[in-house]
KOLPA-468846 format. One record per residue (C-alpha): x, y, z; residue in three letters; residue number from 1. Coordinates in nm, 2 decimals, padded with zeros to 4 digits. Each point is the difference from the previous one (the first is absolute). Layout:
((X Y Z) ALA NUM),
...
//
This chain:
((07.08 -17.62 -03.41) UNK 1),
((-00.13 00.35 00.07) UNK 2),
((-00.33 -00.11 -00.19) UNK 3),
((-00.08 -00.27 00.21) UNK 4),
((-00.05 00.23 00.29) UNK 5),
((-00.31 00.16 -00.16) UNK 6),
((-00.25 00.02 00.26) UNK 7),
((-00.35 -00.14 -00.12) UNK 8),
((-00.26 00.08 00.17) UNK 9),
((-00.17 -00.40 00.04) UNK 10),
((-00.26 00.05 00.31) UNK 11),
((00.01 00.39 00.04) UNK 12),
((-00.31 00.16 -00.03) UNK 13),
((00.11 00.30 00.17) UNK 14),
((00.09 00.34 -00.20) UNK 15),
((00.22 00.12 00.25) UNK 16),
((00.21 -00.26 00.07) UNK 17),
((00.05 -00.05 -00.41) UNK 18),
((00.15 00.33 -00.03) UNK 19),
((00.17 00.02 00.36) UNK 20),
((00.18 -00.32 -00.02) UNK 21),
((00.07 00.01 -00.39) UNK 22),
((-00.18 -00.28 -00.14) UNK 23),
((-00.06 00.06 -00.37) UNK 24),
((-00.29 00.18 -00.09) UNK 25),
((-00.22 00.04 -00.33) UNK 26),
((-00.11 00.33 00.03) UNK 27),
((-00.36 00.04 -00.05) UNK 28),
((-00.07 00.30 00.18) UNK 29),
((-00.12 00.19 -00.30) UNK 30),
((-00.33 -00.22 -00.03) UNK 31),
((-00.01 00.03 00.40) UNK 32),
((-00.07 00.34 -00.03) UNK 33),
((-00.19 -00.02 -00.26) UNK 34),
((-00.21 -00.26 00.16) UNK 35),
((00.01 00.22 00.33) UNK 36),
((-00.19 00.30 -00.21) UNK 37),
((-00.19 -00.22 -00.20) UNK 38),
((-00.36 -00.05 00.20) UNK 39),
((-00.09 00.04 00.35) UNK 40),
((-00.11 -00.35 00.04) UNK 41),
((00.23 -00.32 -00.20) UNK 42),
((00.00 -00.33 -00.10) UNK 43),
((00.24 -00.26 -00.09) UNK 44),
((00.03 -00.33 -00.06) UNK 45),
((00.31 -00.16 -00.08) UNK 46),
((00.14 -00.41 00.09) UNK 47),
((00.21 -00.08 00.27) UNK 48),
((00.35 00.12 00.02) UNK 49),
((-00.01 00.22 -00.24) UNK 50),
((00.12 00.27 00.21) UNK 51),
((-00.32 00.15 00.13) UNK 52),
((00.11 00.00 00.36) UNK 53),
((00.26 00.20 -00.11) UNK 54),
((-00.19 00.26 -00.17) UNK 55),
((-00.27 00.07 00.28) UNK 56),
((00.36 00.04 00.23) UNK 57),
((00.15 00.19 -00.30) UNK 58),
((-00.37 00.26 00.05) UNK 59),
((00.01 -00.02 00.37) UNK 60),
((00.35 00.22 00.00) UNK 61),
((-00.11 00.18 -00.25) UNK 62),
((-00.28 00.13 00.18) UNK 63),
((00.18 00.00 00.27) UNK 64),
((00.22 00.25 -00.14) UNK 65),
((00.26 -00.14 00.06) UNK 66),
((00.25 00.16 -00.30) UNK 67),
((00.33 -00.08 00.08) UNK 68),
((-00.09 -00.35 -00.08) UNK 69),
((-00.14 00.12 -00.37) UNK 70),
((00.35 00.14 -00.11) UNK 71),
((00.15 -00.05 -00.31) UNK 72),
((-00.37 -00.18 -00.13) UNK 73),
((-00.24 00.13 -00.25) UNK 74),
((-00.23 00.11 00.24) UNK 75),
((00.24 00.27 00.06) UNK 76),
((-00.09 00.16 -00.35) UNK 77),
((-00.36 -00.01 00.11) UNK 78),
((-00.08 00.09 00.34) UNK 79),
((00.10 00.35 00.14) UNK 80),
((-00.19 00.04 00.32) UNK 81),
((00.06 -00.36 00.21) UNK 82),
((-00.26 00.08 00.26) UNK 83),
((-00.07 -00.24 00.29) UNK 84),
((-00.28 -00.20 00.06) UNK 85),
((-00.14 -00.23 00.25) UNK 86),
((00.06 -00.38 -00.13) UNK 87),
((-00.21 -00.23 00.17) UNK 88),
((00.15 -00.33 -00.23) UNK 89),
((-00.23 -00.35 00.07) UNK 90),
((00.12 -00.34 -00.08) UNK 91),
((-00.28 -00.20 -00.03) UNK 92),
((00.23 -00.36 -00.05) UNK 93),
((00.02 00.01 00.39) UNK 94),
((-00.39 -00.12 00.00) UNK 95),
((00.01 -00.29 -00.25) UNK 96),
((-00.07 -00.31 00.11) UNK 97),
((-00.26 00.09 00.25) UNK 98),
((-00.28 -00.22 00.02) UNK 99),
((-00.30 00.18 00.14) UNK 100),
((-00.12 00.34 -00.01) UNK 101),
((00.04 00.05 00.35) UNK 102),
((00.37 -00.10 00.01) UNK 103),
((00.07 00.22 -00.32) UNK 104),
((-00.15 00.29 00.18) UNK 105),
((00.25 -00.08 00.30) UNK 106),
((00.26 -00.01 -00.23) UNK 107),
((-00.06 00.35 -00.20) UNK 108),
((-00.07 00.13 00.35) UNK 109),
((00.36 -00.11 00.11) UNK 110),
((00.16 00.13 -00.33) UNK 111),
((-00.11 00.32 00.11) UNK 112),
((00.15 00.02 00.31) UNK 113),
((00.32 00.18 -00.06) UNK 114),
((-00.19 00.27 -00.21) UNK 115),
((-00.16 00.05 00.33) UNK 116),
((00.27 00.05 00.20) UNK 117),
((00.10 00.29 -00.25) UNK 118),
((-00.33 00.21 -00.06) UNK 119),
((-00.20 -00.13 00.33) UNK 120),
((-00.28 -00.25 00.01) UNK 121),
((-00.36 00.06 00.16) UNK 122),
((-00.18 -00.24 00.22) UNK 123),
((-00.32 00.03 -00.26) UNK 124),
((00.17 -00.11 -00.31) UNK 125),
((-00.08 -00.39 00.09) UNK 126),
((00.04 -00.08 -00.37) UNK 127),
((00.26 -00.02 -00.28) UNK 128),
((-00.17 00.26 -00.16) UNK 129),
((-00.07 00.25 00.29) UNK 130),
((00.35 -00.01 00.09) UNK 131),
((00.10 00.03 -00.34) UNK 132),
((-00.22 00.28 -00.03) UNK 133),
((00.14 00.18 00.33) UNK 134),
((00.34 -00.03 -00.14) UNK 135),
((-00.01 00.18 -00.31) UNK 136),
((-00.18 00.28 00.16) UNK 137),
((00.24 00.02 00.30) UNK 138),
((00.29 -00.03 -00.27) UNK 139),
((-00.15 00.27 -00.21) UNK 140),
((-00.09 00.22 00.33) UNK 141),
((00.40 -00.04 00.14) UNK 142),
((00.14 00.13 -00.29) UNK 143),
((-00.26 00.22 -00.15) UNK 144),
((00.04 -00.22 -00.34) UNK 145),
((-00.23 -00.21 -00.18) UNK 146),
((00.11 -00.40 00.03) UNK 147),
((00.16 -00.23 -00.25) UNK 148),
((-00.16 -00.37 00.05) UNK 149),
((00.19 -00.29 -00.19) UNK 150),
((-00.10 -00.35 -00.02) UNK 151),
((00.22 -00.29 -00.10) UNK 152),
((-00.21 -00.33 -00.01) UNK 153),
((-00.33 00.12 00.03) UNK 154),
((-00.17 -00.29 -00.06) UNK 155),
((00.23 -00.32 00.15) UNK 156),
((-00.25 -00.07 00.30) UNK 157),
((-00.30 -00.06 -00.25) UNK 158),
((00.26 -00.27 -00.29) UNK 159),
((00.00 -00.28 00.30) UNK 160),
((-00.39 -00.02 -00.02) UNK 161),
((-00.11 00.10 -00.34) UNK 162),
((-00.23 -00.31 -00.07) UNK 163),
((-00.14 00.01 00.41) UNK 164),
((-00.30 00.18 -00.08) UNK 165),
((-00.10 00.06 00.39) UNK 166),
((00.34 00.09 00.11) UNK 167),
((00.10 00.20 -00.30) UNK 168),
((-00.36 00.19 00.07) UNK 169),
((00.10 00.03 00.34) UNK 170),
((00.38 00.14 -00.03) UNK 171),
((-00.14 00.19 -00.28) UNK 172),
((-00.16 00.21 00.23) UNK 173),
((00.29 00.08 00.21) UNK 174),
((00.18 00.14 -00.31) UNK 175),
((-00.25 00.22 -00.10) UNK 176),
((-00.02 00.14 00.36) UNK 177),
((00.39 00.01 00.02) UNK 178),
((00.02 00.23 -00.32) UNK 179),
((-00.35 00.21 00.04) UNK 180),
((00.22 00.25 00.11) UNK 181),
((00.21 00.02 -00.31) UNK 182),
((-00.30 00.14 -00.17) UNK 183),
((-00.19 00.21 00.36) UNK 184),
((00.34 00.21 00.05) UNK 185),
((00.07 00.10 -00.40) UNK 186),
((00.04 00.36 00.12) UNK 187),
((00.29 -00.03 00.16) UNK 188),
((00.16 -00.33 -00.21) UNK 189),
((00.28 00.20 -00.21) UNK 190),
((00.05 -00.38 -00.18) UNK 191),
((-00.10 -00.34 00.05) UNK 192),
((00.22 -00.29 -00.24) UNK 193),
((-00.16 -00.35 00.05) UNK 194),
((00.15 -00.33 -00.12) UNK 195),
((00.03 -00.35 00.01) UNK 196),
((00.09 -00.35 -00.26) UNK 197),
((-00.43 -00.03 -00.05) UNK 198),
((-00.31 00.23 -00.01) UNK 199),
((-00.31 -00.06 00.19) UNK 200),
((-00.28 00.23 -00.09) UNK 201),
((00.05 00.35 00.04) UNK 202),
((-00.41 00.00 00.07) UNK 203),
((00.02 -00.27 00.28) UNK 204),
((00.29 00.13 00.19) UNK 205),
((00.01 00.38 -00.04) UNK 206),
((-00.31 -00.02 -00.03) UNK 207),
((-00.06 00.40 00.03) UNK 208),
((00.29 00.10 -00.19) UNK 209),
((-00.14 00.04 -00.33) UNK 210),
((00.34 00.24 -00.13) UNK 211),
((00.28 -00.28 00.07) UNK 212),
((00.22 00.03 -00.39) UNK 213),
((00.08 -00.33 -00.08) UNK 214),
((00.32 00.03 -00.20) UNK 215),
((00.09 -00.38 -00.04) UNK 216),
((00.00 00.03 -00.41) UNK 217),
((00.13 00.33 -00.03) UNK 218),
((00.27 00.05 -00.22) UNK 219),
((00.10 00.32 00.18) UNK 220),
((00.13 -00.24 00.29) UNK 221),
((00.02 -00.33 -00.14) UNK 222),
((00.40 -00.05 00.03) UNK 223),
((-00.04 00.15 00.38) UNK 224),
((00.05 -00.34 00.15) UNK 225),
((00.23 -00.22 -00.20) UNK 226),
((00.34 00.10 -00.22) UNK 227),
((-00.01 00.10 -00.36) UNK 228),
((00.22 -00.07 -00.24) UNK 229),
((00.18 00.26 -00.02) UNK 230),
((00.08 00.01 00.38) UNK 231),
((00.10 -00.36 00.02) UNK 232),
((00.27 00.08 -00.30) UNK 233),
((00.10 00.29 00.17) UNK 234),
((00.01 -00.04 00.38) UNK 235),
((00.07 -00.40 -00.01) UNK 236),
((00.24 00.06 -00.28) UNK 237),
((00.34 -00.15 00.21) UNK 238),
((-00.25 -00.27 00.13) UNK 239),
((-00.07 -00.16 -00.29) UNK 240),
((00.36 00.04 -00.15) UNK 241),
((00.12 -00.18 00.35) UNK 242),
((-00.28 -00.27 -00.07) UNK 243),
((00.08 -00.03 -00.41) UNK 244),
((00.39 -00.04 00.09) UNK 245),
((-00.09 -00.25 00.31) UNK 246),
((-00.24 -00.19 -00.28) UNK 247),
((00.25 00.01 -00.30) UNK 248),
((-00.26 00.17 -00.14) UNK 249),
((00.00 00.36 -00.23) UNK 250),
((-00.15 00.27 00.18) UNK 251),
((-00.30 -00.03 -00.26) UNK 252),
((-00.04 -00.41 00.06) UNK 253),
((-00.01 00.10 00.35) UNK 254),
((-00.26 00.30 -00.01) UNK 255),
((-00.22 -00.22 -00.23) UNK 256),
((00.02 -00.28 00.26) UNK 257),
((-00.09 00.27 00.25) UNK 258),
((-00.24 00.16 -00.20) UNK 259),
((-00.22 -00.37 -00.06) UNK 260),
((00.00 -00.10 00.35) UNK 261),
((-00.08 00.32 00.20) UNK 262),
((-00.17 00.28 -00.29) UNK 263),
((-00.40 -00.01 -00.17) UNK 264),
((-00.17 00.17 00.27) UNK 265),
((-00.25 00.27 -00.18) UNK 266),
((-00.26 00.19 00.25) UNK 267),
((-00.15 00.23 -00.30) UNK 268),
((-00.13 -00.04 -00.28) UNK 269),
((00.33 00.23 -00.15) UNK 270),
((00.25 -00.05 00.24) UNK 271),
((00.38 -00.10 00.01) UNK 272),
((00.05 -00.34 00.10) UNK 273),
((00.15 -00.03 00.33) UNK 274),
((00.20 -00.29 00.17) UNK 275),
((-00.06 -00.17 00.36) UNK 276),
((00.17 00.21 00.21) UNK 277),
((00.06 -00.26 00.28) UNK 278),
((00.08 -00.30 -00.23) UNK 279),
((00.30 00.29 -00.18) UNK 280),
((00.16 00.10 00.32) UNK 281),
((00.04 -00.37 00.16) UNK 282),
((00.13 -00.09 -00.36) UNK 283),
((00.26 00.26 00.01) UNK 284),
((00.10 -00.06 00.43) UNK 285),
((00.00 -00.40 -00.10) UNK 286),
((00.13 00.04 -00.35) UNK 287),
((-00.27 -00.28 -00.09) UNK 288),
((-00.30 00.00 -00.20) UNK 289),
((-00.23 -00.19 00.21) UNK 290),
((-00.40 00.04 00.04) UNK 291),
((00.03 00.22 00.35) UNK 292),
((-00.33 00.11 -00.02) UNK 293),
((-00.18 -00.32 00.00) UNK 294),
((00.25 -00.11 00.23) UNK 295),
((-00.07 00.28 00.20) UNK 296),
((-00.40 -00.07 00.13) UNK 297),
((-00.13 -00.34 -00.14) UNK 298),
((-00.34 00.11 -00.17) UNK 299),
((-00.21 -00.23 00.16) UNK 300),
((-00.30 00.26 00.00) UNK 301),
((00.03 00.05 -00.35) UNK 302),
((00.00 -00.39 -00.04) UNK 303),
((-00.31 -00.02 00.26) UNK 304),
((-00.17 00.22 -00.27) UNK 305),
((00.10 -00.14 -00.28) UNK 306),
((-00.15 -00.31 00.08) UNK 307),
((-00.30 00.16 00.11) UNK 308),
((-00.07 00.13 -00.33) UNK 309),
((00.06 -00.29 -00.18) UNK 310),
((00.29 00.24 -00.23) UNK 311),
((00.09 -00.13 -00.32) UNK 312),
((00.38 00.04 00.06) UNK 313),
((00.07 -00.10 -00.41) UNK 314),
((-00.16 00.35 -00.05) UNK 315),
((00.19 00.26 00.26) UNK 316),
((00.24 00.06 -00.29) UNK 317),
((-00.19 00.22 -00.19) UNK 318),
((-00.32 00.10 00.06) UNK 319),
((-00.22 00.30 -00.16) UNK 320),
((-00.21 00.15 00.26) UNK 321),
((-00.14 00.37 00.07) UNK 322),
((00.10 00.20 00.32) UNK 323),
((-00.29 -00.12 00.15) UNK 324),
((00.10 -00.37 00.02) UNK 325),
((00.32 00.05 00.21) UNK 326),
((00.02 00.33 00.16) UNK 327),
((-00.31 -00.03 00.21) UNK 328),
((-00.05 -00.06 00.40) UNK 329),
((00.16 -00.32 00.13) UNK 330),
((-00.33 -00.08 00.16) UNK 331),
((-00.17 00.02 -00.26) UNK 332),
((00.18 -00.32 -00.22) UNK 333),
((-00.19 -00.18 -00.22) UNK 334),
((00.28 -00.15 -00.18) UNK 335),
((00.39 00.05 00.18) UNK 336),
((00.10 00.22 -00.26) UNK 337),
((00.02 00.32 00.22) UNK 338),
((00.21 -00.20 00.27) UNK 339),
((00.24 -00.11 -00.27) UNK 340),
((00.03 00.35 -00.17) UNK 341),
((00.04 00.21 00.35) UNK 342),
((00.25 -00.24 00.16) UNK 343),
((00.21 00.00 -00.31) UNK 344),
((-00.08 -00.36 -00.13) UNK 345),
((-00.13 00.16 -00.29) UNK 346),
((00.08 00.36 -00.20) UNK 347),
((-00.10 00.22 -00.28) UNK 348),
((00.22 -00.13 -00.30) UNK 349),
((-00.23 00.16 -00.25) UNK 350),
((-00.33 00.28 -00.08) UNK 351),
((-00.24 00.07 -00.27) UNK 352),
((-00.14 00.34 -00.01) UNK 353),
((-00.25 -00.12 -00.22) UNK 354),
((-00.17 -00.27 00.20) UNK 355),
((00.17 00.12 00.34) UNK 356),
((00.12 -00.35 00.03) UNK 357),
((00.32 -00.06 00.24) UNK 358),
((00.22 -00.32 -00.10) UNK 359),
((00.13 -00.14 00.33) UNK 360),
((00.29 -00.27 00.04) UNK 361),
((00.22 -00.14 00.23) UNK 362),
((00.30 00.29 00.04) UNK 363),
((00.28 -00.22 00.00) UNK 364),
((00.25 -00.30 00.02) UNK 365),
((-00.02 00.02 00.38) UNK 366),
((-00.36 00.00 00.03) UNK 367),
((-00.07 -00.24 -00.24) UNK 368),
((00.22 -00.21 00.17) UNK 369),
((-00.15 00.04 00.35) UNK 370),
((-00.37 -00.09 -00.15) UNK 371),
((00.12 -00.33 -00.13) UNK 372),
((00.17 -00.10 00.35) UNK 373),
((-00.29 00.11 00.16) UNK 374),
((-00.25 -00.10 -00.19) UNK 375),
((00.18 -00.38 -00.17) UNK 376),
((-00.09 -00.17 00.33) UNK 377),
((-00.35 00.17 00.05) UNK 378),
((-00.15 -00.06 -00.34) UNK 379),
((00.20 -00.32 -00.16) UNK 380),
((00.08 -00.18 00.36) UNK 381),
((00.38 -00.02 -00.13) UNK 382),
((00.24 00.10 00.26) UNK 383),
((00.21 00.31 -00.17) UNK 384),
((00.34 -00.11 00.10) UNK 385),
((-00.04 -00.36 -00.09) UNK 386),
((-00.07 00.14 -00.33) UNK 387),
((00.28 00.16 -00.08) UNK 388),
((00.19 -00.27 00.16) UNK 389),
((-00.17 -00.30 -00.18) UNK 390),
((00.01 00.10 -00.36) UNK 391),
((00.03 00.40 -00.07) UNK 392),
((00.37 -00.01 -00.08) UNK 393),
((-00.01 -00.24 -00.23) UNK 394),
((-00.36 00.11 -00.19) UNK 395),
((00.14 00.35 -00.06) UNK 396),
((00.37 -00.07 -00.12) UNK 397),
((-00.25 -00.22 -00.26) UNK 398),
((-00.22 00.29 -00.03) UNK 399),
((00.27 00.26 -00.07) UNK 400),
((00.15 -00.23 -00.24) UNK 401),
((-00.32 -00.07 -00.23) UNK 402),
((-00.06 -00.32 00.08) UNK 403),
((-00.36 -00.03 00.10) UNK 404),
((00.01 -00.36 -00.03) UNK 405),
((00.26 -00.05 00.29) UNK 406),
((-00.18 00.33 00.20) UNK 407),
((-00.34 -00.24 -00.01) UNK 408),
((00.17 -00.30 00.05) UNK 409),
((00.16 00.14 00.31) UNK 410),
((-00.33 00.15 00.12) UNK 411),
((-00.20 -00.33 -00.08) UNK 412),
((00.27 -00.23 00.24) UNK 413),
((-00.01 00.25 00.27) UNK 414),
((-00.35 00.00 00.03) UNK 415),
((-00.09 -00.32 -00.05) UNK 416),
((00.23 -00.07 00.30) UNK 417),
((-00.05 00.23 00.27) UNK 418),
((-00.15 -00.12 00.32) UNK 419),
((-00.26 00.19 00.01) UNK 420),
((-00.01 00.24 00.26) UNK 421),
((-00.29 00.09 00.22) UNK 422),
((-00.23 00.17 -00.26) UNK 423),
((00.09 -00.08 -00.31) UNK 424),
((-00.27 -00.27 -00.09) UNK 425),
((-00.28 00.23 00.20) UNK 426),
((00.12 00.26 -00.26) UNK 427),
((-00.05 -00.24 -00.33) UNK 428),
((-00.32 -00.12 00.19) UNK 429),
((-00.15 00.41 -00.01) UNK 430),
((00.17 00.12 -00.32) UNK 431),
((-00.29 -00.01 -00.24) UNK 432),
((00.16 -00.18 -00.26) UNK 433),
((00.31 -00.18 -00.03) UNK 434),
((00.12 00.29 -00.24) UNK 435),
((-00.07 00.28 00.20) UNK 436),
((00.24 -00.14 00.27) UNK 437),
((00.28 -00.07 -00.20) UNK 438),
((-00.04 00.37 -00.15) UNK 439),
((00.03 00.09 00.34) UNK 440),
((00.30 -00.24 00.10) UNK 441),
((00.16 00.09 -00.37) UNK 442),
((00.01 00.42 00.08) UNK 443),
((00.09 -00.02 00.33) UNK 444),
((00.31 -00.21 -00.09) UNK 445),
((00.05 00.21 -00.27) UNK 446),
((00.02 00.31 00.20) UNK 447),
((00.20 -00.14 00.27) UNK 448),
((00.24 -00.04 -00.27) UNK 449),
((-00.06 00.35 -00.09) UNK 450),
((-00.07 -00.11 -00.32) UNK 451),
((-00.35 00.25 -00.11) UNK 452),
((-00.32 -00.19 -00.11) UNK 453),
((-00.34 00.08 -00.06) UNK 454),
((-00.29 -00.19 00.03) UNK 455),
((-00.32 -00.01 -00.21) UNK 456),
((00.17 00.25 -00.26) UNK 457),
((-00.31 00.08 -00.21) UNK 458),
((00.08 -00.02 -00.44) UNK 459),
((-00.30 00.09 -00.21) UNK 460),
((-00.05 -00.43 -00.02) UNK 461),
((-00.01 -00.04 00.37) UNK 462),
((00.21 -00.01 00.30) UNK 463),
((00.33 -00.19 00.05) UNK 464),
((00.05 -00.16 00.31) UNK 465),
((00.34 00.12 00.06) UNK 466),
((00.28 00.19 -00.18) UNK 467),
((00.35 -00.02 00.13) UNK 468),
((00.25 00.32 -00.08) UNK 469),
((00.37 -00.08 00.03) UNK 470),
((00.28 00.20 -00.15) UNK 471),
((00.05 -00.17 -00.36) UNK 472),
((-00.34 -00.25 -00.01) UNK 473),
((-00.39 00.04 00.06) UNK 474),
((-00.13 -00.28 00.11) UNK 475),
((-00.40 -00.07 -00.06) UNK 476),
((-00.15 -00.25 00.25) UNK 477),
((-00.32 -00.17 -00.03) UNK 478),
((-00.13 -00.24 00.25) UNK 479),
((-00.28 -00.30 -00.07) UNK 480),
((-00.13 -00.21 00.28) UNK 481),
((-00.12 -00.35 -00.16) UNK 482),
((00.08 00.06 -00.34) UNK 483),
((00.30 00.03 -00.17) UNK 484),
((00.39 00.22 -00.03) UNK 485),
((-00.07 -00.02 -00.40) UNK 486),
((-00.38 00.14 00.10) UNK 487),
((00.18 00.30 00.22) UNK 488),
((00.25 00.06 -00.31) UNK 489),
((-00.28 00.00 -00.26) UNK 490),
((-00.16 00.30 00.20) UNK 491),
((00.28 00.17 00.01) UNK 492),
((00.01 00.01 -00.37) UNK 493),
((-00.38 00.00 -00.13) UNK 494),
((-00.06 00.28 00.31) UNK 495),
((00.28 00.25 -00.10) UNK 496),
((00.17 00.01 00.31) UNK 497),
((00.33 00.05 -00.15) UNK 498),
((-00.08 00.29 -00.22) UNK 499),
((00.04 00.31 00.21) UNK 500),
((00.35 -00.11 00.04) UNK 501),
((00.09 -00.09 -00.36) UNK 502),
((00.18 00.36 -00.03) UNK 503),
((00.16 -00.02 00.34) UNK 504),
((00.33 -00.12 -00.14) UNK 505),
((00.02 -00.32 00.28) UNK 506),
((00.02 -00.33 -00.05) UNK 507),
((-00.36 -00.15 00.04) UNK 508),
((-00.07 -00.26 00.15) UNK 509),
((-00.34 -00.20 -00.01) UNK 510),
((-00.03 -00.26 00.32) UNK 511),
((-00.37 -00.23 -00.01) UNK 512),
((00.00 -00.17 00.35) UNK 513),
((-00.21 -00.31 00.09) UNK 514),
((-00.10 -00.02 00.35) UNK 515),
((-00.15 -00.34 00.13) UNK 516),
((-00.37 00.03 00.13) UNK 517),
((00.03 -00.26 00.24) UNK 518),
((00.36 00.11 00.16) UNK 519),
((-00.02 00.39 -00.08) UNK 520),
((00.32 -00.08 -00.09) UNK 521),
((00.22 00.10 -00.31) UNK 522),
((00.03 -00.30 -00.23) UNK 523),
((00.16 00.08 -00.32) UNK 524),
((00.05 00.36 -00.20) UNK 525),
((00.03 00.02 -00.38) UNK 526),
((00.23 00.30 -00.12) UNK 527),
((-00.05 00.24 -00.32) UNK 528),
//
């Protein structure tokens, strides 16, 4: 009983009140100093609830000097002096949503305020940035110290209207006036730590601080946000015994259950993977495994973007792309590859010094998960839970007990007879072919069943249209619109799909599927 009353610190962003009111903490207070002496001027981009809030609150009483919180961490090893410094620590969620330059000026104006009514405010300083400017010089003048400026969420105005050319112009503007300052009183900035889930271009926004460190794919601080490993086996040890013996599970069944649904995240090219920090703790206060941080914000942007670049979805589980490709301004997008990798849709699962090529895949169970809910209705027209409703019991008890025939069969039936929902023949209508919609429908199925397939999985013959990994069977699927399941099954074989799997020690499975032309419908399958 005495383990249940763990406190975990769900919704507290604030240092302080972590340590003061004993919520458990994973002490990261050596890479915070490091961080602190690291460059005068910092960057960082890492997804939502990861635990960012928490580390710009974690700097704040740091430079605040505020020691007696600090005891017994390993920051105690590492600083000796704990001088005080004037904070001045801006939130810049408070201004999203804001629909016009004008009201986002009103808005950073208000934010303000209560910084104000601490240093003083002058009846010149008419602007965000003028009063921004007036406080760190009053701050530094008070205390006779140079100023510590943090920004959480630097960016969350501009997200709202990133494809509104004349208002993102326009609000633009009022950014790089707000942080001019940042760069016009470096003399007496001691630090300045700027973060947010995206990054908009360091050129557009600050546009004259041309000495910010970005340190997003550092490996010096890649595990600063998120828990390692080793700290979830250590400090979360009684949590997952209390959620193995509550599961009849082992302790190791229930780590590995843990460590699928919640772990993958990589933000360097050699860095420890790292686990969702948000997603862990409501696991452990719940003792549940449930997708908290989809269910947490509904990723409409990230939808609204993926449909405005046309993303192949089949090819977000691995992809081989430089630096360039993904960790580059949000504005900038030509593809939403950036958007995916900075809000943690996507991460580094793999790097070749040789070509400087990142691999990049979807972390997890959990996110892999909240894709296919999100995305099921947007790019198929089927309605997620009337899926797994209608027919995804039954398909993967088949599925999981080799019988492909019954898996199809079940597949075919539902189909055939869905109603369809709003959608669904507009989608068949724009798919370019009949079997690039089924590959579609097929993966996303798939991976709600968090089952992993690939799509288009290049051989030296060609490319197969689908391969399906389950636990004791691979399962090679190729689709033919107006031709024939015997056709589909006689590429398989004359193409080589099946040959880069002949060693794996599975079960392979060979699966030609004949799709009608006229219906876009499946209409038989012939097995190998």
């Amino acid at each position: 009983m005495e383990q249940q009353r763990r406190k975990y610190p769900v919704g507290i962003q604030t240092f302080r009140r972590v340590i003061k009111e004993g919520y458990i903490y994973v002490d990261k207070t050596d890479l915070v100093w490091e961080l602190s002496h690291f460059a005068k001027f910092i960057f960082m981009n890492r997804p939502r609830r990861f635990g960012k809030s928490l580390l710009t609150s974690t700097l704040d009483s740091y430079w605040r000097g505020d020691k007696d919180l600090f005891k017994g961490l390993k920051i105690m090893d590492l600083e000796k002096e704990w001088e005080s410094y004037p904070v001045i620590h801006l939130d810049l969620s408070i201004a999203k949503g804001q629909s016009s330059p004008e009201e986002l000026r009103e808005t950073l104006m208000w934010m303000l305020k209560p910084l104000t009514e601490l240093y003083g405010y002058d009846k010149d300083e008419t602007s965000p940035g003028k009063v921004l400017t007036g406080l760190m010089r009053r701050a530094s003048a008070k205390t006779g110290k140079q100023v510590v400026v943090i920004v959480d969420e630097y960016d969350a105005p501009l997200l709202d209207v990133l494809h509104e050319k004349e208002n993102l112009d326009g609000m633009r503007k009022v950014m790089q006036e707000f942080y001019q300052p940042l760069k016009a009183s470096e003399a007496i900035v001691k630090f300045c730590f700027i973060t947010d889930n995206s990054k908009f271009s360091q050129l557009s926004i600050f546009s004259t601080i041309n000495n910010i460190k970005n340190v997003t794919l550092d490996p010096k601080f890649s595990a600063i946000c998120g828990f390692t490993e080793e700290e979830v086996q250590t400090v979360f040890e009684p949590d997952i015994e209390r959620m193995a013996k509550i599961s009849n599970l082992s302790v190791d069944e229930m780590y590995a259950k843990i460590k699928l649904m919640y772990d993958g995240y990589h933000f360097s090219e050699d860095s420890l993977s790292v686990y969702n920090p948000f997603s862990l703790l409501n696991a452990f206060m719940d003792n549940k495994l449930k997708s908290y941080w989809f269910a947490s914000g509904t990723p409409t942007f990230l939808i609204r973007q993926l449909q405005h670049f046309k993303t192949d979805i089949t090819a977000l589980d691995k992809l081989e792309v430089p630096a360039s490709s993904f960790d580059q301004p949000t504005e900038n997008m030509r593809t939403a590859l950036p958007l995916l990798y900075q809000s943690g849709y996507l991460t580094i699962k793999g790097y070749d010094p040789a070509t400087e090529a990142y691999t990049l895949s979807i972390p997890n169970q959990e996110v892999r998960i909240g894709y296919v809910k999100g995305l099921l209705p947007i790019y198929v027209g089927l309605d997620e839970g009337e899926v797994q409703m209608g027919f995804a019991a039954k398909f993967w008890t088949a599925l999981r007990s080799g019988d492909i025939n019954l898996a199809m069969e079940h597949m075919q039936a539902y189909l055939a007879g869905v109603p369809y929902v709003e959608g669904f023949k507009k989608k068949l209508a724009e798919a370019s072919t009949a079997e690039g919609f089924w590959e579609f429908t097929f993966y996303l199925i798939f991976s709600m069943l968090n089952v992993y397939v690939r799509t288009q999985v290049k051989v030296a013959g060609g490319r197969a249209d689908l391969v399906v990994f389950m636990p004791d069977a691979i399962y090679i699927i190729e689709l033919k619109a107006g031709g024939s399941a015997e056709q589909a099954l006689q590429q398989i074989e004359t193409k080589g799909y099946a040959r880069p799997y002949l060693t794996d020690g599975r079960k392979i499975v060979k699966v030609g599927v004949n799709i009608n032309k006229e219906s876009s419908m499946i209409e038989d399958w012939k097995i190998g």
